[in-house]
PATOR-313546 format. One record per atom (N, C-alpha, C): residue in three letters; x, y, z. Coordinates in steps of 0.001 Angstrom, whole numbers, padded with zeros to 6 digits, always signed. Each point is the difference from the previous one (the first is absolute). Layout:
N
ALAXYZ;...
! end
This chain:
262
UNK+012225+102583+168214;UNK+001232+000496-000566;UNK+000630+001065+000879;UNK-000372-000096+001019;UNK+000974+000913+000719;UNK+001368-000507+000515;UNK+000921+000065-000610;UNK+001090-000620+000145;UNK+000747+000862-001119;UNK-001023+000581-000854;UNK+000430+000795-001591;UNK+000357+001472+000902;UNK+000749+000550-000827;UNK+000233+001573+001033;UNK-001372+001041-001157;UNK-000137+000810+000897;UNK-001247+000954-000085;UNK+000866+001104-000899;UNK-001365+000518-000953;UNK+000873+001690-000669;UNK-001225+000583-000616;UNK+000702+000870-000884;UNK-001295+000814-000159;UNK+000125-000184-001549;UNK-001202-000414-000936;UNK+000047+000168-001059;UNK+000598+000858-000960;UNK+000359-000724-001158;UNK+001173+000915-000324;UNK-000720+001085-001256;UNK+000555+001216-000134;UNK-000684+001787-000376;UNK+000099-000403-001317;UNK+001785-000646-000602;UNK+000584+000009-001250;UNK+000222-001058-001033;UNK-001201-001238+000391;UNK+000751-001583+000040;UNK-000087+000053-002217;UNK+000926-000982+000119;UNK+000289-000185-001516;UNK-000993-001302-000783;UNK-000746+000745-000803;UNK-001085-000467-000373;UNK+000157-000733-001338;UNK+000828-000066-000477;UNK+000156-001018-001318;UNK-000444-001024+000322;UNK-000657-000853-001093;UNK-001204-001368+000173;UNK+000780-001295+000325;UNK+001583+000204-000469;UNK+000951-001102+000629;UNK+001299+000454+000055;UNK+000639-000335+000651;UNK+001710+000273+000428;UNK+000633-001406+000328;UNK+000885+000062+000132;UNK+000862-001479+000201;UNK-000486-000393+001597;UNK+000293+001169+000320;UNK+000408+000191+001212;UNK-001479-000539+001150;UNK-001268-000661-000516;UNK-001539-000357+000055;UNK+000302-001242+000427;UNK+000554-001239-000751;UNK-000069-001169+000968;UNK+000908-000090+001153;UNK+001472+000379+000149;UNK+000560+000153+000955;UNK-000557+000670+001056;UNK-000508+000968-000061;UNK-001033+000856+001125;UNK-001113-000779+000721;UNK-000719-000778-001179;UNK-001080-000592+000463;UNK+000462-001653+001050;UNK+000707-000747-000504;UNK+001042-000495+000531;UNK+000808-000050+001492;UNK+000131+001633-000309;UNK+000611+000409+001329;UNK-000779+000124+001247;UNK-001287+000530-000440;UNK-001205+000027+000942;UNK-000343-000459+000270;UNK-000616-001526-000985;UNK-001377-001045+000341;UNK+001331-001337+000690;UNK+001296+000341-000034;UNK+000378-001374+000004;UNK+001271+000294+000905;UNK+000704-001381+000152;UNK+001234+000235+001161;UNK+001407-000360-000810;UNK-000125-000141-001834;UNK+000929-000419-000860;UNK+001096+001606-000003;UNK+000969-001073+000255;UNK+001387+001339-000387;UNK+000208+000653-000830;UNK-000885+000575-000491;UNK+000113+000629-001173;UNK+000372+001532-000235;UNK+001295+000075-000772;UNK+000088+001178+000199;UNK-001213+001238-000820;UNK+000299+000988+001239;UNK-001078+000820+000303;UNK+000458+001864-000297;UNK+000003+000730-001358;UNK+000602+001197-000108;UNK-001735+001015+001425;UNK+000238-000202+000786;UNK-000678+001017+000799;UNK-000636+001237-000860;UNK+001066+000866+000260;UNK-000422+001512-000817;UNK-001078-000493-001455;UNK+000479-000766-000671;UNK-000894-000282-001095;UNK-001367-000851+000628;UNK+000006-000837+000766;UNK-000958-000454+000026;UNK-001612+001004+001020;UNK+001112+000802+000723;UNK-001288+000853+001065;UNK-000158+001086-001191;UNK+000880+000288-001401;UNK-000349+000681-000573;UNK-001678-000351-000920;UNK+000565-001449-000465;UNK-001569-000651-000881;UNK-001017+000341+001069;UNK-000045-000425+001612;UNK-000845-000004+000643;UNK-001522-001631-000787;UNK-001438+001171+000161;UNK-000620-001228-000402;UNK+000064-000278-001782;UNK+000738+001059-000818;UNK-000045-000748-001300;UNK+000895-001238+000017;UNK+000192-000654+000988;UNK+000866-001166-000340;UNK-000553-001612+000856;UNK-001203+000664-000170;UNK-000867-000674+000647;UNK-000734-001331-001153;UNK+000458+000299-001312;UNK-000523-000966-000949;UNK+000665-000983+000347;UNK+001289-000151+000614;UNK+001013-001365+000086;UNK-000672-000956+000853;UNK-000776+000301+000965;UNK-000349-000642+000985;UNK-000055-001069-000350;UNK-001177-000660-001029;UNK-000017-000839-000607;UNK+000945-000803-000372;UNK+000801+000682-000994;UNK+001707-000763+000067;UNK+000709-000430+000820;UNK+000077+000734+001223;UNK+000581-000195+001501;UNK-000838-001679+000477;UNK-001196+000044-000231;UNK-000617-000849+000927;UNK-000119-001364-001456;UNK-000015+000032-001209;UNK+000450-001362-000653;UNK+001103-000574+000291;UNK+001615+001084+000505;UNK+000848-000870+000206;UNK+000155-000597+001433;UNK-000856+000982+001269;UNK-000571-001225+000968;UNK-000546-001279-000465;UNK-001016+000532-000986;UNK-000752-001620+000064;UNK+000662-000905-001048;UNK+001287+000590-000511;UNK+000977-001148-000975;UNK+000674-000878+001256;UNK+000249+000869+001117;UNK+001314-000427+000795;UNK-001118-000851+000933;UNK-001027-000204+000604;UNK-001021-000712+000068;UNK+000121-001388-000857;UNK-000516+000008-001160;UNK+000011-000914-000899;UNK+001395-000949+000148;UNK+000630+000640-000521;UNK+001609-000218-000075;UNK-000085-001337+001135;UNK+000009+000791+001545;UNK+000087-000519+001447;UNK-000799-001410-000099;UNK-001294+000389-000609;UNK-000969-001367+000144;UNK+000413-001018-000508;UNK+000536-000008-001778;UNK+000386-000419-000804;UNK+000982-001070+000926;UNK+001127+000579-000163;UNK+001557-000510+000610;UNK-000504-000689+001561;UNK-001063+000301+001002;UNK-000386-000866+000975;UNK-000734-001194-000229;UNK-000723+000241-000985;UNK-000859-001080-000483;UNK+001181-001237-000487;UNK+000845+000346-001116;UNK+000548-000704-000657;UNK+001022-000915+001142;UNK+000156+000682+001049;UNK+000879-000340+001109;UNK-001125-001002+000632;UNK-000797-000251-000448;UNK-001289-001094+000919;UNK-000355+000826+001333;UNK+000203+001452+000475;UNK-000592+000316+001423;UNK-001574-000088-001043;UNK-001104-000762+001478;UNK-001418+000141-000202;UNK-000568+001588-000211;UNK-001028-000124-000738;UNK-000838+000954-000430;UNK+000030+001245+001081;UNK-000822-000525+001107;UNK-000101+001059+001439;UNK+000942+000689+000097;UNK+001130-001041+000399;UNK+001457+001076+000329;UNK+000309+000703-001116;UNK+000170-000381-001168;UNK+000053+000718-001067;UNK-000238+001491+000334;UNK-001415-000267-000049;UNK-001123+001372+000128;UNK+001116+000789+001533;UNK-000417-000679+001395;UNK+000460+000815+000362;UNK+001498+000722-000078;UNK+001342-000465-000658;UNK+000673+000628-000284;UNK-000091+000794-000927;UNK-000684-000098-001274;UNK-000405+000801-001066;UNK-000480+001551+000549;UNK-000304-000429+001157;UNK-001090+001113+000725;UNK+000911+001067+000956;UNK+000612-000941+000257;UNK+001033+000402+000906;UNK+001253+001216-000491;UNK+000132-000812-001386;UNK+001345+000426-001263;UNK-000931+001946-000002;UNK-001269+000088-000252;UNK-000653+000972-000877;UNK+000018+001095+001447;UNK-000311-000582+000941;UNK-000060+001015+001473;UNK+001302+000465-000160;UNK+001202-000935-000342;UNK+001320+000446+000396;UNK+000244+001289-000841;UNK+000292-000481-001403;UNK-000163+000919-001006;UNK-000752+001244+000036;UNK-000808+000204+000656;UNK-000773+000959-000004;UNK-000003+001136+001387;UNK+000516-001158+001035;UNK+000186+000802+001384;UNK-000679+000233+000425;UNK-001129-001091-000239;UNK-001357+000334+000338;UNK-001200+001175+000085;UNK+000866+000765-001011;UNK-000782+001186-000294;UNK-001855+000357+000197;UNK-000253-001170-000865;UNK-001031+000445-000340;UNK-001034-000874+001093;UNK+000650-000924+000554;UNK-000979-000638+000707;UNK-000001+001455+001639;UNK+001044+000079+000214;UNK-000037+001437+000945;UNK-001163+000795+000000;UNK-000243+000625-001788;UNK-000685+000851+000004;UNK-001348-000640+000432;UNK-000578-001151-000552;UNK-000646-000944-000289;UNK-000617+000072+001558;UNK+000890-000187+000728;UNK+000160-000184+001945;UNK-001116+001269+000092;UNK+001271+001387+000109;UNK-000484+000954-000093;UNK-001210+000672-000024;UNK-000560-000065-001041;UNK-000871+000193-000712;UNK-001306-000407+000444;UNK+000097-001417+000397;UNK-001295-000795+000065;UNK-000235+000712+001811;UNK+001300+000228+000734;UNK-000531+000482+001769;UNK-000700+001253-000853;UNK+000393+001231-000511;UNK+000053+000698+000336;UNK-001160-000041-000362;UNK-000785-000399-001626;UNK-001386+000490-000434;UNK-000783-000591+000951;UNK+000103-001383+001067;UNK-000859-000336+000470;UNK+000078+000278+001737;UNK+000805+000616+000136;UNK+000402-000485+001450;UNK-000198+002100+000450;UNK-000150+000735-000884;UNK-000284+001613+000312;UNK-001444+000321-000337;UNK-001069+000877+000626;UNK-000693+000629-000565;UNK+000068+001704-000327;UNK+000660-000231-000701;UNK+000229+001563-000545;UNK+001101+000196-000644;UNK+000190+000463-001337;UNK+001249+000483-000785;UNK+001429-000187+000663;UNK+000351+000817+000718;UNK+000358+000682+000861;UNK+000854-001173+000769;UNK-001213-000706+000850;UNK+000807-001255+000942;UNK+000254-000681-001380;UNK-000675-000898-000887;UNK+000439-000837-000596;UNK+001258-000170-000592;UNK+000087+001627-000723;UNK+001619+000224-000285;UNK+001234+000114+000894;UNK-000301+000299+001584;UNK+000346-000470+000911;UNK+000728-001393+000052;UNK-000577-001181-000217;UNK-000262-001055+000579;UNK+000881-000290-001291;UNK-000309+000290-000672;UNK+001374-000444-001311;UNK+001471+000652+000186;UNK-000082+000925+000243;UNK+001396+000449+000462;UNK+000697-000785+001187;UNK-000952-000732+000917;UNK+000994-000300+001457;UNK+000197-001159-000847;UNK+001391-000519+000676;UNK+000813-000947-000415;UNK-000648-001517+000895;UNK-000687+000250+000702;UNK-000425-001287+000745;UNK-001140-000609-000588;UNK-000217-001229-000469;UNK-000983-000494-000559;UNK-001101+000002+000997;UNK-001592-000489-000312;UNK-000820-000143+000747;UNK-000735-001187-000777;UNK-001051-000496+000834;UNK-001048-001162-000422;UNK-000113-000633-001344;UNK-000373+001608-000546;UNK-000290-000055-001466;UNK+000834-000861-000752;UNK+000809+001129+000248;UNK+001260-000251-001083;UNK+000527-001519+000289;UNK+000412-000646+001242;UNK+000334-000848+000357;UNK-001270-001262-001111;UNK-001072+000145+000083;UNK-001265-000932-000495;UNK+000446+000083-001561;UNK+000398+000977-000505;UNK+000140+000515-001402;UNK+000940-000860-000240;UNK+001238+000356+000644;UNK+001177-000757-000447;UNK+000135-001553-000129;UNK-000957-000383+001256;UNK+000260-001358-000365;UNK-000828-000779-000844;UNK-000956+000687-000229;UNK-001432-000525-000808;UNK+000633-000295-001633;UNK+000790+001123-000383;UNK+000510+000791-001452;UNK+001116-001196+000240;UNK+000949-000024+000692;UNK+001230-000913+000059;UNK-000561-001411-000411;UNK-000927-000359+000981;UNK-000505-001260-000101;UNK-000567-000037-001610;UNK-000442+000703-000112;UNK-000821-000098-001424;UNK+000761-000099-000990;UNK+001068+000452-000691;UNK+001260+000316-000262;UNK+000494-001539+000087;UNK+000546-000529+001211;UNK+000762-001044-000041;UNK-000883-001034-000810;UNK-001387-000191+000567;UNK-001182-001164-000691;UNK+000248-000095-001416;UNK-000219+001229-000397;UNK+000048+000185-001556;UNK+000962-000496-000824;UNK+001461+000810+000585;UNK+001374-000722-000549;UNK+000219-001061+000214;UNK-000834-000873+000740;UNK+000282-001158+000154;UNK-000826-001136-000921;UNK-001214+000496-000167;UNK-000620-000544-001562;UNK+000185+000000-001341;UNK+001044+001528+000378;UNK+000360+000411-001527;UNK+001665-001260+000097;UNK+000603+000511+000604;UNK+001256-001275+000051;UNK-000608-001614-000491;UNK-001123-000350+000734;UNK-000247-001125-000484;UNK-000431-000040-001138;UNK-000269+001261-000091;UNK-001220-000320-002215;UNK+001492-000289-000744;UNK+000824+000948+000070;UNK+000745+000417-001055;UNK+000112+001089-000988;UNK+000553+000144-000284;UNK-000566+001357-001179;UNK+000259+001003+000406;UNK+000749+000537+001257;UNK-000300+000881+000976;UNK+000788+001281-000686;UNK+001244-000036-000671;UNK+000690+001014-000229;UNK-000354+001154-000595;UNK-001513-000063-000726;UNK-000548+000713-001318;UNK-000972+000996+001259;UNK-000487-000974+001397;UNK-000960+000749+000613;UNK+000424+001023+001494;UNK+001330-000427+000071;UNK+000697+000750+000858;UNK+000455+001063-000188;UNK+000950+000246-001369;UNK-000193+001179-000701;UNK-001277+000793-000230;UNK-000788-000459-000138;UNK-001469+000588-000708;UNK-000420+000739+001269;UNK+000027-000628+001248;UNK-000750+000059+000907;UNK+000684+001424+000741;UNK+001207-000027+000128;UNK+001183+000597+000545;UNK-000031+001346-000952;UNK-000402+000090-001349;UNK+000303+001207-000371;UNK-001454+000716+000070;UNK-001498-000521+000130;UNK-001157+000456-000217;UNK+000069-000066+001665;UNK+000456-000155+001042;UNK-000314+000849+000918;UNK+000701+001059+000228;UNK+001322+000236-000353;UNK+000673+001046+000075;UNK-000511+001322-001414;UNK-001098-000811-000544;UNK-000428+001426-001130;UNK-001180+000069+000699;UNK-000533-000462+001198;UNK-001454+000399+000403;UNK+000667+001174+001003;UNK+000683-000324+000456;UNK+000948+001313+000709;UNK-000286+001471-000351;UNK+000946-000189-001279;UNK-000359+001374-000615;UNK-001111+000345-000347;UNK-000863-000582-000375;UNK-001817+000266-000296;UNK-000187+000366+001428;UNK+000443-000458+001110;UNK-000458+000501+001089;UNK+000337+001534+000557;UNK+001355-000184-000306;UNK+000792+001514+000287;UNK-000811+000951-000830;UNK-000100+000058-001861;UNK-000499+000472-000736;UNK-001677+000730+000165;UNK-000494-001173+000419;UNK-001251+000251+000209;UNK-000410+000978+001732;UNK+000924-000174+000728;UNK-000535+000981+001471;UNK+001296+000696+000615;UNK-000715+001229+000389;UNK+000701+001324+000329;UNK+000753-000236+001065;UNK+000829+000419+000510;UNK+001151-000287+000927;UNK-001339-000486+001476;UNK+000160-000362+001132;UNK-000684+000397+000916;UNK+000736+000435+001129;UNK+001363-000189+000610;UNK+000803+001078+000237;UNK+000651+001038-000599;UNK+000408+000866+000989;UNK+001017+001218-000745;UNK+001776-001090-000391;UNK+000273-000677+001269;UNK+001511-000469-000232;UNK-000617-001158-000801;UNK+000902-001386+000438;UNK+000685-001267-000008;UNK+000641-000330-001328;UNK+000252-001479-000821;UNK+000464-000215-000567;UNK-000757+000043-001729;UNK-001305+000038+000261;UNK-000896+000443-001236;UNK-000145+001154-000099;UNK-000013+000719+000793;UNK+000141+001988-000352;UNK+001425-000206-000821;UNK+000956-000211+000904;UNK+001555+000190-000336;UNK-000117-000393-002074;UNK-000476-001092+000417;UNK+000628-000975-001925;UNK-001075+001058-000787;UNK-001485+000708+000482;UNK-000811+000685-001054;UNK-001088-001132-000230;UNK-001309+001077-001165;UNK-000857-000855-000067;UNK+000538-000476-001826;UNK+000119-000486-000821;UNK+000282-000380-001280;UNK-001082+000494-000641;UNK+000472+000330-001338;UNK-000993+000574-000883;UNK-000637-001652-000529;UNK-001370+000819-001038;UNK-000493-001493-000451;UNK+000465-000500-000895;UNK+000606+001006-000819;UNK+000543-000936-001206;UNK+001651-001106+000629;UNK+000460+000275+001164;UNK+000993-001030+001008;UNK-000876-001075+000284;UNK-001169+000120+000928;UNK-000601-000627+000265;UNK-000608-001163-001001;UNK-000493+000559-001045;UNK-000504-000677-001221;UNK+000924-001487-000722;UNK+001381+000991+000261;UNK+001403-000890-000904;UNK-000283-001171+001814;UNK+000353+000527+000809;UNK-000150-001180+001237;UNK-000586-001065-000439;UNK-001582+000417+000070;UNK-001102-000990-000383;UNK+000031-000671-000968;UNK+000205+000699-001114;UNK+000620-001008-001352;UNK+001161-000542-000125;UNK+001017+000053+001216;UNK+000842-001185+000169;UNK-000463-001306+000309;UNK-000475+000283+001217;UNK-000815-001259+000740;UNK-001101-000544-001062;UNK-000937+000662-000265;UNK-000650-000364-001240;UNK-000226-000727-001474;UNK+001727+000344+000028;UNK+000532-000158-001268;UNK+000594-001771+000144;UNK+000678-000132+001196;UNK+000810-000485+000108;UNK-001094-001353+000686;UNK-001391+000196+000393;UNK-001013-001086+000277;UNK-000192-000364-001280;UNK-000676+000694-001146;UNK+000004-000287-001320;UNK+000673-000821-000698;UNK+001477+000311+000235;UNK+000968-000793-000467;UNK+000175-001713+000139;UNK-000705+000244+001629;UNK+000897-001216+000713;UNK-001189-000459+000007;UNK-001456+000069-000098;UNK-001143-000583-000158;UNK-000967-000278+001137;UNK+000423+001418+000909;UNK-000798-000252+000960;UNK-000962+001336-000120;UNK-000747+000414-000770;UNK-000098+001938-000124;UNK-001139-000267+001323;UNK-000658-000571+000177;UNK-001412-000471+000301;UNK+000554+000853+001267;UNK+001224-000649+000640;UNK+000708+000995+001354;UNK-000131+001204+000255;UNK-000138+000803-001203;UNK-000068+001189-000054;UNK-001030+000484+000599;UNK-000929-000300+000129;UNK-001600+000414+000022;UNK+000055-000556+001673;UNK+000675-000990+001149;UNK+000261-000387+000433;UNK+000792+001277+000838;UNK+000835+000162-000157;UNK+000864+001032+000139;UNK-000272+001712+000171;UNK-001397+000330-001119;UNK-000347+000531+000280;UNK-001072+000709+000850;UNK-000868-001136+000006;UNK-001310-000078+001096;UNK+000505+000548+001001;UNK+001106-001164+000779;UNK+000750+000220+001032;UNK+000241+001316+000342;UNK+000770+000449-000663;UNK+000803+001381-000228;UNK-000996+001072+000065;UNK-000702+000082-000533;UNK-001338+000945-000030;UNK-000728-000155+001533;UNK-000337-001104+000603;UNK-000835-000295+001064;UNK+001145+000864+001229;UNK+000887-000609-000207;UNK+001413+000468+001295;UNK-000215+001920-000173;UNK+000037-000066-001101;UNK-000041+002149+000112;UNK-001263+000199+000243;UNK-001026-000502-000326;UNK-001683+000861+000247;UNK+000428-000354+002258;UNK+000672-001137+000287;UNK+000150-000001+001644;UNK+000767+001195+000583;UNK+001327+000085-000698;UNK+000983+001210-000131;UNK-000863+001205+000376;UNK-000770+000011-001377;UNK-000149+001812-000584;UNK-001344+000338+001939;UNK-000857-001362-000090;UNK-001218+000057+000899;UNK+001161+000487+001486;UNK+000728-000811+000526;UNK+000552-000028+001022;UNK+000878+001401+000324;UNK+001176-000296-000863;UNK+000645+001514+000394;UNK+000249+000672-000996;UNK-000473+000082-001395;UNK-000163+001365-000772;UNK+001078-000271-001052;UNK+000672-001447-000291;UNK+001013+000284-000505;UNK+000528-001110-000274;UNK+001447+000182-000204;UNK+001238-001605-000040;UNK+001333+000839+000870;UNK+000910-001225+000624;UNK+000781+000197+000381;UNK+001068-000984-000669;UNK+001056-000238+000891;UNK+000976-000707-000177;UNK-000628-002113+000150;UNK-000569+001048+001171;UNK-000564-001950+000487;UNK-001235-000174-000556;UNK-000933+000936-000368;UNK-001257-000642-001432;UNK+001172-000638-000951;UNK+000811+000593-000536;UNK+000554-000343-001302;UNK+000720-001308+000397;UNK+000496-000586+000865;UNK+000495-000870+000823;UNK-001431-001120-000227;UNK-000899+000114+000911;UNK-000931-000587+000161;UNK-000707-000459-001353;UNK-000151+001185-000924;UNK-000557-000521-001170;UNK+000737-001177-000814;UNK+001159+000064-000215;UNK+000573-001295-000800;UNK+000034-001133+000851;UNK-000208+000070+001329;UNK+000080-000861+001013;UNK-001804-000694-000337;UNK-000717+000415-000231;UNK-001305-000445+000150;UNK-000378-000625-001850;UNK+000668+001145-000703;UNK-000012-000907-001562;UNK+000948-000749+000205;UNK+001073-000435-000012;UNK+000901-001083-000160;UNK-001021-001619+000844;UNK-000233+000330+001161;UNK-001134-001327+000308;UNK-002071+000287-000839;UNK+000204+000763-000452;UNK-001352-000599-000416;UNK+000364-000420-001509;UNK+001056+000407-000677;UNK+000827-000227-001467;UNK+000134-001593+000594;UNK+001188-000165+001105;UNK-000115-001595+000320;UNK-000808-001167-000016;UNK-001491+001011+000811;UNK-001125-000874-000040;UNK-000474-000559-001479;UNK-000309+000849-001061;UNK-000352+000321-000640;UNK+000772-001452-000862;UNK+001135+000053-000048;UNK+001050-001104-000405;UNK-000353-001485+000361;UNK-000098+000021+001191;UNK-000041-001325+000523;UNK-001778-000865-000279;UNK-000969+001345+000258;UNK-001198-000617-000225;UNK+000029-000294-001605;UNK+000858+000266-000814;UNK-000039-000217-001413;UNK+000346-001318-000462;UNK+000672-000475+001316;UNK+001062-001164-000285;UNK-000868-001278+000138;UNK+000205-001261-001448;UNK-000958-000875-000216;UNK+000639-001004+001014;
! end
C-alpha cells in the first residue's frame, strides 16, 4: 500500500460506533468506486469506521457475482469467466490488497531483522517473493472462480467470501500494535474491540445467513496464523499485513468452497 499517502495518527478521532459517513470511507479506501468521499469526516472517524469494511467488500463480491452471472448467461466458458471475474475485482480494488499481499510476503521473508524487513515493504520494487506470491494467489483465485462459475450457485459465495476477508482485516488491525511509527495503518488508527467485534459479526453474520458459517472458522484460522507471522517477524501490522491478510483469507475461503463442491 504504498501508493496510500503517510500521516500520523489522529490525537482527536470521532469515536461514535457508526456515522453515515463509515461505508463511503471504507469504500473510498479498499476500492477505486467514485464515490463521493466528505474527507474531513472521514480522517475524522479514522479506525472507528473500520466496521464497514465488510460492507465495502460484499458489494465487491455483489459486483463479482453480478459480472459472472451476466458472462455466464452470455455463454463466455467457465475459465474466462473466472479470469475476467478476477480481473473486474483487481480493477475495483486497484489492486490494493494484492500490493500489500506483494509487499508483505518480500519483506517478512526476504529481511533478517525488523528493521530491513520493514524496509523491504516500503520500496516500491517488487522482489522474488512477492513476485511467487502473486502469481501462486492469482492462479489460485482464477482455478477456484472457475469451478465455482461452473457449479453455479456462485452469487451467495462471492459475497460471503468478499465480506469475511475484509472482516479478517480488522481482527488483524485490532488484534496487533502498529509496527511502524508512519504509513497508512498508523494514519487510519488501531479500532477499538467493540468496532472490531461489529466487523466480525458482519462477516459472520452474513456466512450464517447465506449458509456458509463453516467459512468462518476458515477465515479465522487463516487470520490468526498471518498475525502470530506478523507479530513473530516485525512486532506488528502495517498497511501491507492488512493487505496481505484478506489476500490470503479470500483464497483459502475459495479453497475451502471449491473442495466442498460435489
Amino acid at each position: 500500500m504504498k501508493r496510500a499517502a503517510r500521516g500520523k495518527q489522529l490525537t482527536n478521532p470521532d469515536n461514535r460506533l457508526f456515522a453515515a459517513i463509515d461505508l463511503p470511507a471504507a469504500l473510498g479506501l479498499l476500492t477505486r468506486l467514485p464515490v463521493p468521499v466528505d474527507g474531513a469526516a472521514a480522517t475524522a472517524r479514522g479506525a472507528a469506521a473500520v466496521w464497514a469494511y465488510p460492507l465495502a467488500g460484499m458489494i465487491v463480491g455483489g459486483m463479482q457475482a453480478l459480472a459472472m452471472a451476466v458472462l455466464l448467461w452470455l455463454g463466455v466458458p467457465a475459465a474466462i469467466t473466472a479470469a475476467l471475474v478476477l480481473a473486474l475485482a483487481v480493477s475495483v480494488t486497484g489492486a490494493m490488497h494484492e500490493d500489500g499481499l506483494a509487499d508483505s510476503v518480500d519483506g517478512l521473508w526476504g529481511g533478517w531483522d525488523k528493521a530491513r524487513r520493514l524496509a523491504i515493504m516500503k520500496d516500491s520494487h517488487i522482489g522474488t517473493y512477492g513476485v511467487i506470491a502473486l502469481v501462486l494467489t492469482l492462479v489460485l483465485r482464477w482455478t477456484a472462480l472457475g469451478m465455482i462459475a461452473g457449479a453455479g450457485g456462485f452469487a451467495l459465495v462471492l459475497v460471503t467470501v468478499a465480506a469475511l476477508s475484509r472482516a479478517a482485516m480488522v481482527g488483524v488491525m485490532a488484534t496487533l500494535p502498529h509496527a511502524r511509527d508512519g504509513g497508512l495503518s498508523r494514519a487510519v488508527g488501531r479500532p477499538a474491540p467493540r468496532v472490531a467485534w461489529v466487523a466480525i459479526g458482519i462477516g459472520a453474520g452474513l456466512a450464517l445467513v447465506t449458509g456458509y458459517l463453516g467459512l468462518v472458522i476458515v477465515a479465522a484460522t487463516v487470520a490468526v496464523l498471518w498475525a502470530m507471522i506478523a507479530r513473530a517477524k516485525i512486532g506488528g501490522q502495517t498497511g501491507d499485513i492488512l493487505g496481505g491478510a484478506q489476500q490470503f483469507v479470500e483464497v483459502a475461503l475459495l479453497i475451502a468452497v471449491v473442495s466442498a463442491l460435489d
